[in-house]
LOKOLTI-802410 format. One record per residue (C-alpha): residue number from 1; x, y, z. Coordinates in steps of 0.2 Angstrom, whole numbers. Layout:
REM LOKOLTI-802410
k|c1|c2|c3
NUM|X|Y|Z
...
END
This chain:
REM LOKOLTI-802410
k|c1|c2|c3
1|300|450|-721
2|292|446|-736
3|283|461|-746
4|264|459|-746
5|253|462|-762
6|234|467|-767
7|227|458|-777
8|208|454|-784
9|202|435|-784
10|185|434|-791
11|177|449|-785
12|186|451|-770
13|203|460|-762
14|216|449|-752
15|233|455|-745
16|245|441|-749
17|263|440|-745
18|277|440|-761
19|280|420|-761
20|263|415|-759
21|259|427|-775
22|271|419|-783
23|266|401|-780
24|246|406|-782
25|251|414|-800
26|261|398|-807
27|243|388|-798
28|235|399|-809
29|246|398|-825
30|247|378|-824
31|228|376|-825
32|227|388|-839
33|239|378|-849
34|229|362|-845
35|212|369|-851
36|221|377|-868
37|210|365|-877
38|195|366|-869
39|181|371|-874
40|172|385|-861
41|190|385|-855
42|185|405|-850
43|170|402|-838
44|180|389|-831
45|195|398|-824
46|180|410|-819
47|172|397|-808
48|190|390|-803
49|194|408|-797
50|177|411|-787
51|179|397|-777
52|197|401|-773
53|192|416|-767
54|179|409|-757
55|192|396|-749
56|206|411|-745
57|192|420|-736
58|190|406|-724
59|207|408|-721
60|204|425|-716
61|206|429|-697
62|203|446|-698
63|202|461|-712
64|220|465|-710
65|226|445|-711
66|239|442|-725
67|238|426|-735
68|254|417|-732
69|260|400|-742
70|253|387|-730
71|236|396|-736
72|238|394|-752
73|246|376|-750
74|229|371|-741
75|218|380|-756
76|228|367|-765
77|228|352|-756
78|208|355|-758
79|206|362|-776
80|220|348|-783
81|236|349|-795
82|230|353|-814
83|243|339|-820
84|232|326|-811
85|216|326|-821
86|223|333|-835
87|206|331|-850
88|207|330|-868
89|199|339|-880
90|191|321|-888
91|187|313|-869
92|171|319|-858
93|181|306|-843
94|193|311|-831
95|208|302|-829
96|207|301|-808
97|198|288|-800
98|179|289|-797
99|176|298|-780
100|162|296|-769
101|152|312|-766
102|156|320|-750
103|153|338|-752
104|142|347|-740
105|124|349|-751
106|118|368|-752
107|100|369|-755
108|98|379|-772
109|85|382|-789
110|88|373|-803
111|82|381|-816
112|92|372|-831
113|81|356|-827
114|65|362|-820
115|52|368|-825
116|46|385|-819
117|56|389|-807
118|67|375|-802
119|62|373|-785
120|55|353|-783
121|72|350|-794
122|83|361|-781
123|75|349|-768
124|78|333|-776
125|93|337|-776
126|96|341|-758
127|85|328|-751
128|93|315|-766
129|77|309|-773
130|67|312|-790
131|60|328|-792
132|44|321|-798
133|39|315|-780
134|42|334|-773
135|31|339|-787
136|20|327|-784
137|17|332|-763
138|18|351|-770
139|0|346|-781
140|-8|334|-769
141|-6|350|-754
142|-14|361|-768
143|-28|348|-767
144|-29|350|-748
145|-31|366|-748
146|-21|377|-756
147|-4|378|-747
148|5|370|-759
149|5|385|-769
150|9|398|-755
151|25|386|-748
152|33|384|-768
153|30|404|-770
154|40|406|-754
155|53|395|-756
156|55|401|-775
157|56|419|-764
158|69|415|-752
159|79|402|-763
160|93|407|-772
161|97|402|-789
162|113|392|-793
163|123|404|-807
164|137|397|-805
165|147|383|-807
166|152|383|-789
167|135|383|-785
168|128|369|-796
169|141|358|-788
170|135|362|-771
171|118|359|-776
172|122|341|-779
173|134|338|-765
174|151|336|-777
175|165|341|-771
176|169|359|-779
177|187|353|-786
178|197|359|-803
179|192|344|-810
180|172|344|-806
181|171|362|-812
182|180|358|-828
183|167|343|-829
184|152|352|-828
185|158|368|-839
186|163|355|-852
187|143|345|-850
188|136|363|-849
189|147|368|-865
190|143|351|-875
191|125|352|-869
192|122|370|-876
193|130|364|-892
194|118|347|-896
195|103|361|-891
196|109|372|-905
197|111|356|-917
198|94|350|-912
199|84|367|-911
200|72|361|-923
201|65|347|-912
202|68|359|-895
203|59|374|-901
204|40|370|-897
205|46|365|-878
206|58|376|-877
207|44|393|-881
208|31|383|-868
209|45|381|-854
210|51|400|-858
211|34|407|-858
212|30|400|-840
213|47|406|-833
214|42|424|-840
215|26|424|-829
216|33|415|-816
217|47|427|-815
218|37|440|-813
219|26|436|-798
220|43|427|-790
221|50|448|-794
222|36|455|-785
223|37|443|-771
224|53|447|-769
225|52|462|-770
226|38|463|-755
227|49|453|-743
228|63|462|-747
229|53|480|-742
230|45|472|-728
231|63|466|-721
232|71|482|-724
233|57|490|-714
234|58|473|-700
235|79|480|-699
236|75|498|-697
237|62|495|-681
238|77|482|-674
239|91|492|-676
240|84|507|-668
241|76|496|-653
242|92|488|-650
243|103|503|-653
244|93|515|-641
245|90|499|-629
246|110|497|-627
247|111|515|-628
248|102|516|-610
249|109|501|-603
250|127|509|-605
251|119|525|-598
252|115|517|-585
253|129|504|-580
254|139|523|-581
255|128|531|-568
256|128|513|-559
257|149|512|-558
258|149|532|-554
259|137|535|-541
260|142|518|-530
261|158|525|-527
262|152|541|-519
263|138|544|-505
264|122|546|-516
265|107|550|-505
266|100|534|-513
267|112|522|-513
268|108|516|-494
269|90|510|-501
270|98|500|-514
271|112|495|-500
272|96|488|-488
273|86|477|-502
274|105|470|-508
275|104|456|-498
276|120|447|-506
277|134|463|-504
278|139|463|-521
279|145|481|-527
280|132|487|-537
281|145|492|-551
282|149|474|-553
283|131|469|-555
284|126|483|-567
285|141|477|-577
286|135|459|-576
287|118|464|-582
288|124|474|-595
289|135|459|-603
290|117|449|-599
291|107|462|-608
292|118|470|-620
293|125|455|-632
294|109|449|-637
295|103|466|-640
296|119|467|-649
297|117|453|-659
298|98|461|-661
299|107|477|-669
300|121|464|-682
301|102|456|-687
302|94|474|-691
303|110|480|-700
304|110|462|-711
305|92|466|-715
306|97|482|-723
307|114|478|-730
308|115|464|-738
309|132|461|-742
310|137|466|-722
311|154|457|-718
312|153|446|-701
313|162|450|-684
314|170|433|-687
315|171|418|-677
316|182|424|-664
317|171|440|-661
318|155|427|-660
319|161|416|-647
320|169|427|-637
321|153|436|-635
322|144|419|-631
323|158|418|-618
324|155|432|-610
325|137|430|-609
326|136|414|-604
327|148|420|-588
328|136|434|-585
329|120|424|-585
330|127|412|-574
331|135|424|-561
332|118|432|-561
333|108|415|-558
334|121|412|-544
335|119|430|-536
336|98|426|-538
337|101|412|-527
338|110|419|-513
339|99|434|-514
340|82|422|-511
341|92|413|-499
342|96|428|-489
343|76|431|-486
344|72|414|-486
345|68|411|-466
346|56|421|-456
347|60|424|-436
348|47|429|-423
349|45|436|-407
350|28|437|-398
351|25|446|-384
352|6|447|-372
353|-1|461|-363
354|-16|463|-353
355|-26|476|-356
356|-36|482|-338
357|-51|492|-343
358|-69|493|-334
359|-82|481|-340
360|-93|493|-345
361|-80|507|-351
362|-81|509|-370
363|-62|506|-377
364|-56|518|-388
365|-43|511|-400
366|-29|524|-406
367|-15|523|-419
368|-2|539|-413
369|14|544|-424
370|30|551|-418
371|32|570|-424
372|50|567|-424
373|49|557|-437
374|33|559|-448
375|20|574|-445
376|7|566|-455
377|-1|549|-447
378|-10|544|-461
379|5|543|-472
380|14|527|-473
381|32|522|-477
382|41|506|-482
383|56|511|-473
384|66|525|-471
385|83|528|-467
386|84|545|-454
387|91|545|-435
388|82|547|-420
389|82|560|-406
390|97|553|-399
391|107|557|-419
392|110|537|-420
393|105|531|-439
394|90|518|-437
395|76|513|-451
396|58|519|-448
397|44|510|-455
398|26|510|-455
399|23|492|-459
400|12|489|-447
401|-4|478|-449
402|-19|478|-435
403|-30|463|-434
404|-48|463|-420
405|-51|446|-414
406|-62|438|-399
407|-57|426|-384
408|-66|417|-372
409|-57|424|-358
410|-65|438|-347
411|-49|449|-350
412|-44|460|-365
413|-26|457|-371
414|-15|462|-385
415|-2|449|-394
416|12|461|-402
417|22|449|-417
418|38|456|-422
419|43|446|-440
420|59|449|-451
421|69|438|-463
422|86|430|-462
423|98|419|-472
424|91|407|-455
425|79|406|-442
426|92|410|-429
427|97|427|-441
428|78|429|-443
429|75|428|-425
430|89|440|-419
431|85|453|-431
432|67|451|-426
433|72|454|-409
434|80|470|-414
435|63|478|-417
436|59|491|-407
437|39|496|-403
438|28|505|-391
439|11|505|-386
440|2|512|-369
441|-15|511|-361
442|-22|527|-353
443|-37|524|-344
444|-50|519|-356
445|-38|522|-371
446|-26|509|-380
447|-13|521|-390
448|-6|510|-405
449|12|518|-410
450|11|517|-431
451|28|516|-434
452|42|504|-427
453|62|507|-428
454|76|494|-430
455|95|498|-430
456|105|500|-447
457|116|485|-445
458|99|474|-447
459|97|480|-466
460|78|480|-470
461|73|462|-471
462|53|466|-472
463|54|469|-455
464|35|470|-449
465|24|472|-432
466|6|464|-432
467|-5|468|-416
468|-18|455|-410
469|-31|463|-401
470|-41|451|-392
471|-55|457|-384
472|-68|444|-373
473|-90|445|-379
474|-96|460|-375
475|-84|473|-378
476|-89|487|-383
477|-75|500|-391
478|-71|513|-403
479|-60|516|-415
480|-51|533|-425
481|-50|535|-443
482|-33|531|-442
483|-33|514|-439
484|-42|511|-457
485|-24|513|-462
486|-17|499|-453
487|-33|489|-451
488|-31|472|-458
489|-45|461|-449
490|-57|447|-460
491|-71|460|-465
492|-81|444|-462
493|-79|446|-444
494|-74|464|-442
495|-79|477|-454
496|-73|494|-450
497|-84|507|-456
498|-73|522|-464
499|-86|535|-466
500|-87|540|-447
501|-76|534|-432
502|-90|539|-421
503|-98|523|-423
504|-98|512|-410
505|-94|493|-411
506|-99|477|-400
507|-89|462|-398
508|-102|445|-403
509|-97|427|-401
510|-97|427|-420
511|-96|446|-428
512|-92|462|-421
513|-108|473|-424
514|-110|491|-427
515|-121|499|-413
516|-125|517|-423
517|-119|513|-442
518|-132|516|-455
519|-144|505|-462
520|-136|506|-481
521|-117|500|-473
522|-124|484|-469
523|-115|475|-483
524|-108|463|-470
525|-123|461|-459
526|-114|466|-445
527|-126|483|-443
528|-137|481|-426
529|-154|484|-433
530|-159|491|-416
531|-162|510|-416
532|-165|523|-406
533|-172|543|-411
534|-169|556|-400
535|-179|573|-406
536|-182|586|-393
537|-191|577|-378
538|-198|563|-390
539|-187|547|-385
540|-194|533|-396
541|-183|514|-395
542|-185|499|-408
543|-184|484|-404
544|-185|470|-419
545|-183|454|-408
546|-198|457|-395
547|-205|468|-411
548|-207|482|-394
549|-210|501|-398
550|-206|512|-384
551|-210|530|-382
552|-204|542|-372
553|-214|562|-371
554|-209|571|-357
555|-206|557|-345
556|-221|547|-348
557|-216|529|-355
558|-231|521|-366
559|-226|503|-373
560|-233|496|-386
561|-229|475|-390
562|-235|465|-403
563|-236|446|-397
564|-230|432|-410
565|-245|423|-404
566|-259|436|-406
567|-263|444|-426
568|-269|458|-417
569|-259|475|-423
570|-256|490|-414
571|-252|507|-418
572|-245|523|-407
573|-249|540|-414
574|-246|559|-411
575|-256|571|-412
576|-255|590|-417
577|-256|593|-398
578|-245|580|-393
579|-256|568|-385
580|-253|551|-390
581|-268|542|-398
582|-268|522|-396
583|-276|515|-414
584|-279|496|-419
END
């Protein structure tokens, strides 16, 4: 096994096996000894070494991978063999054949040709038209209003500059070779030498050009300078979001896996809405991986932000994420489904009772709760898991929903609708079935149970009773104040008044009315605006529709009737001796 060796390649450290040292070093040598008479020979190995680099740490796999000789044969195979372009010292032409450019273009400032701050120049490059035209639309959105000046300012802030030589051949889309870099260091080189011939003719243009980069410069600085605050401060407020974010999720994907493997008093709730049978530990993990890289990738983005020169995961690491992901959003998706599907049919059961009751018995509607189970009446559960008298394990719920309607028929009934949900109807319907409820009528009273029970096996699936009491025209009945918690009726046709249930209510072909409710509760217009006082011995009726005053004093009846007919009005008063005075 080979020795492996450290070394530095512009800038940067690579592990490198013995041989491929060896064969890099003679690279190295050979293109020395072809550059010994060039001019700028120095920066070009520079620029030859940088992009070496750059090419070995695509090789890299990992921070522990050791370059080996088919790496440095492929850094080879693209930079080229010094013998084949070999350039004299009197020749600015290569000896190789004219290439085509095929490099990938990077988008970079070129400040050696424009003017301020090289931007339009750094996009005629990458778009591959003249500059002037980009400077051109840059002045003519100025005239429209200004943008022009705040897009240059930004693309001047977040566009880097091409420094080097690797750079500049990016920039233009040339291949990034031994030969091109030697090329342009050599134009670079000559260039710099005719300006210091000719810095008589240069010098005017040459101050104006390096007067507008000082200012421009210095407002690029301070733009720079406030988007590179305001992302630092952007990175800070990611990476703490992400980080405590993941922090909770894994916190509670732990309690998640732990507790699903032991009796948890709550874990039969989550059991009865998991409609699919997936063990919760499998879905927390799922929702973690579904959660958790995106945030993850939210942390890398925050940690960029603040360190620039932050090394990547590496490709491997990426995708492998994005497989994972991609797998865990899926399952998810496919666990949705079958959990909608699960709930996706409703089953019924309906079921009629007569209810016998006295024509003129007032009915007294009750809703009774098992003390067994609950002590409070008023109070309502979704479901609950508990066991009955008998110790067998059954769901109690007070989903319950009570609804007043009128027939035509001369005899009350109530219509008792057991509902659940099922994967089918024929599931629906058989766990619908399941549903146990009771009602009674004792005499003149109709005792509602508020609760209903259903068996373990069924799972809760919304299971719901709804009572439909229908009662013929004419009715008269009463209610409790319990049933306000279970009353559902169209207030259109019913309103249940919930500041008394001593009020008394009467069935009408098209509202129930309210016999005794006050005048101010008629919101509805379902309040009989009939009235009767009673006050001692005084006994005194109202009657809008014959507009009849009745009054009763000590037995003695004395009417009093307006006729729609006559204009004449009449008028009944009492005096301090109680004799009642007629007056017109």
């Amino acid at each position: 096994m080979n020795k492996t060796v450290n070394i530095n390649i512009g800038g940067l450290f690579f592990h490198i096996d013995e041989d491929a040292y060896q064969k890099l070093s003679r690279y190295f040598d050979a293109i020395k000894r072809s550059l010994s008479n060039a001019g700028g020979k120095d920066e070009i190995m520079k620029d030859i070494e940088m992009r070496v680099a750059e090419l070995l740490t695509d090789k890299q796999k990992s921070d522990k991978h050791v370059i080996n000789l088919k790496d440095v044969d492929d850094v080879v195979a693209v930079m080229g063999q010094p013998e084949d372009y070999r350039i004299d010292d009197d020749s600015t032409e290569t000896t190789n054949t004219a290439y085509t450019s095929t490099g990938r273009k990077k988008l970079y400032r070129d400040k050696d040709r424009g003017l301020i701050g090289g931007v339009c120049t750094g996009l005629g490059h990458y778009f591959g038209i003249d500059s002037i035209w980009i400077k051109i639309g840059f002045i003519l959105l100025v005239w429209a209003g200004g943008s022009g000046i705040l897009a240059y300012l930004i693309l001047w802030a977040i566009t880097p500059k091409a420094i080097t030589t690797t750079e500049k051949l990016e920039m233009t889309g040339e291949p990034v070779t031994i030969s091109n870099i030697e090329k342009k260091v050599r134009e670079e080189y000559d260039s710099v030498s005719n300006k210091f011939k000719n810095a008589n003719y240069d010098e005017m243009g040459n101050q104006v050009k390096n007067g507008a980069e000082r200012v421009a410069n210095g407002l690029g600085n301070v733009i720079v300078k406030i988007f590179g605050a305001f992302a630092k401060v952007l990175g800070a407020l990611i990476l703490i979001f992400s980080a405590l974010t993941l922090a909770g999720l894994f916190i509670g994907l732990f309690t998640l896996g732990s507790t699903s493997f032991i009796d948890a008093p709550w874990q039969r709730y989550i059991d009865a809405v998991n409609y699919t049978d997936i063990p919760l530990w499998l879905f927390g993990i799922l929702s973690f991986f579904a959660i958790g890289i995106p945030l993850f990738f939210f942390m890398l983005l925050g940690l960029k932000l603040l360190v620039t020169n932050l090394k990547s995961i590496g490709s491997v690491a990426k995708y492998s994420l994005l497989a994972i992901w991609i797998f865990a959003v899926g399952a998810l998706i496919v666990i949705g489904i079958q959990q909608s599907t699960e709930s996706a049919f409703e089953g019924k059961t309906v079921e009629k009772h007569t209810i016998s009751i006295q024509p003129n018995d007032t009915l007294n509607i009750k809703f009774v709760g098992n003390d067994y189970f609950s002590k409070n009446v008023h109070h309502r559960e979704d479901f609950v898991f508990t066991q009955d008298s008998l110790k067998n394990e059954v769901i109690y719920s007070n989903n319950i929903k009570f609804y007043i309607k009128e027939t035509d028929k001369k005899q009350a009934y109530i219509q008792v609708e057991k509902l659940a949900e099922g994967k089918s109807f024929k599931e629906a319907n058989e766990r619908a079935e399941k549903i146990k409820y009771s009602f009674k009528v004792s005499g003149n009273q109709l005792l509602l149970d508020n609760y209903l029970l259903t068996e373990m096996a069924s799972k809760y699936r919304d299971q719901t009773v709804e009572l439909y009491l229908y009662l013929p025209v004419g009715t008269v009945f009463k209610v409790d104040d319990k049933v306000e918690d279970y009353d559902y009726s169209d207030d259109e046709y019913f309103n249940l008044h919930y500041s008394s249930d001593d009020y008394i209510y009467k069935v009408e072909a098209d509202q129930i009315k309210c016999l005794n409710c006050p005048a101010d509760e008629n919101e509805h217009n379902d309040v009989d605006i009939q009235g009767e006082i009673n006050n001692n011995n005084v006994n005194i009726k109202v009657n809008d529709s014959s507009e009849t005053v009745t009054i009763k004093l000590n037995g003695k009846v004395v009417n009093e009737t307006k006729s729609e007919k006559s204009n004449k009005k009449g008028k009944l008063e009492i005096n301090n001796d109680g004799v009642i005075i007629k007056t017109e």
